[in-house]
N, C-alpha and C positions, 0 to 999 in steps of 0.2 A: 639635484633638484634646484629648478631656479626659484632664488625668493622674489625676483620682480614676477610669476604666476600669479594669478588671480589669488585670493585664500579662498572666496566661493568654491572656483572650478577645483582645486585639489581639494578639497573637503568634499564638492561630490565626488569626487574620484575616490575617494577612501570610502564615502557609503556603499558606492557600487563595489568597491571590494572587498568592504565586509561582508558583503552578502554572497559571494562568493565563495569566501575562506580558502581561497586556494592551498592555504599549509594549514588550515585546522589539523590535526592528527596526524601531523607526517614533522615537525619540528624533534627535534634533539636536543637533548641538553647544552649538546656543544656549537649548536645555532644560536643557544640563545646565550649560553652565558659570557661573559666577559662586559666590556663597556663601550656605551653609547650616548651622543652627543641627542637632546632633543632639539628636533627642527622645527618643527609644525605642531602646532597643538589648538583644536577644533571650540577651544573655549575661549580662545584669542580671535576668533575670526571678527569678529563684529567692532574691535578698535580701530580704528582708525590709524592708517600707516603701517601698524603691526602685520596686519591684516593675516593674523595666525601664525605668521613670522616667528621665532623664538628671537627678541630683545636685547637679549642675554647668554652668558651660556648656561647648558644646565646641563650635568653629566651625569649619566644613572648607570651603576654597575649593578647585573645580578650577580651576585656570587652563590652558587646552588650550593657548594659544599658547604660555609658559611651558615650557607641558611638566612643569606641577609642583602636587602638593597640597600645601595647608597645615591643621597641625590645631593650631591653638588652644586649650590647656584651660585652663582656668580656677577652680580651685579654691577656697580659703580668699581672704577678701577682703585679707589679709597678706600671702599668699606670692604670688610672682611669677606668671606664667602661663607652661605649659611649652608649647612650639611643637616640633611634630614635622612634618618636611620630607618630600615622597615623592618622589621625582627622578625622571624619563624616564617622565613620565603620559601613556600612548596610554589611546585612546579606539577601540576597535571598535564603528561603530554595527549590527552586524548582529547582534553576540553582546550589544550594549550591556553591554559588559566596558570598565571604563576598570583598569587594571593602571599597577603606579608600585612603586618600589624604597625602601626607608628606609633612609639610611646607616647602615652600621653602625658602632657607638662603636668605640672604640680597644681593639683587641687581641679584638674578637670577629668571630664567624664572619659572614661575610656573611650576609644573608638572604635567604632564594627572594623573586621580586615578590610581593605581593598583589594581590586584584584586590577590585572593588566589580562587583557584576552587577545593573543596575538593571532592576526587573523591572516598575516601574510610575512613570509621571511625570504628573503634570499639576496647575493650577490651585497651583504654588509645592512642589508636596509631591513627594518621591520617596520610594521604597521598592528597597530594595537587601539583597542577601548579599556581604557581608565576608565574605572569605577567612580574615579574625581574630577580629571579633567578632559573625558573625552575621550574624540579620536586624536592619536598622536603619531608620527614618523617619529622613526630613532636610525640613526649614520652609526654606524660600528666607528667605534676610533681605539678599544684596543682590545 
């Protein structure tokens, strides 16, 4: 994917293909699992420059035997990297819904699961809606 693209025009491009779902119910476990770089993410489109661009890196592994996501982010090349854990990661291949829990810090309210609904996979690339942030692109890197 090129990041000089519009974010507009790929963010409609992801609505029209959500609505399609081309791999709704036909994804595998072992499509989906392992790790991925996020590229694009539909909650960024309206910044300026960004223009849904991923800033940073941000690398999300499912690990289905686990039973657990890891997000990686990566920001300033000074500051640490923040890792955010998802705990009890099921996988529905029918809904191709994978849902997972993020602990909550100390002294806050629990939070409902999220889910990822992957609506397109193939040749390394997925395409999903975040229950948080949206529609997203995810690049297989291992």
């Amino acid at each position: 994917m090129l990041r000089s693209a519009a974010g507009s025009l790929v963010l409609s491009a992801l609505e029209n293909l959500e609505k399609e779902a081309p791999s709704v119910g036909k994804i595998s476990d072992g499509d989906l699992a392992g790790e991925y770089e996020l590229v694009f993410s539909s909650a960024l489109v309206k910044i300026p420059i960004i223009n849904g661009f991923m800033p940073n890196k941000e690398i999300i592994t499912f690990d289905l035997e686990l039973k657990r996501l890891s997000l990686v982010i990566e920001t300033l090349p000074f500051l640490p990297a923040i890792t955010i854990i998802g705990q009890d990661l099921q996988w529905d291949p029918e809904a191709s819904r994978l849902t997972y829990k993020i602990q909550p810090k100390a002294n806050s309210k629990p939070r409902p699961p999220s889910t990822w609904t992957v609506f397109y996979a193939d040749e390394g690339v997925l395409a999903a809606r975040s229950s948080v942030t949206g529609l997203n692109i995810l690049r297989r890197t291992g």
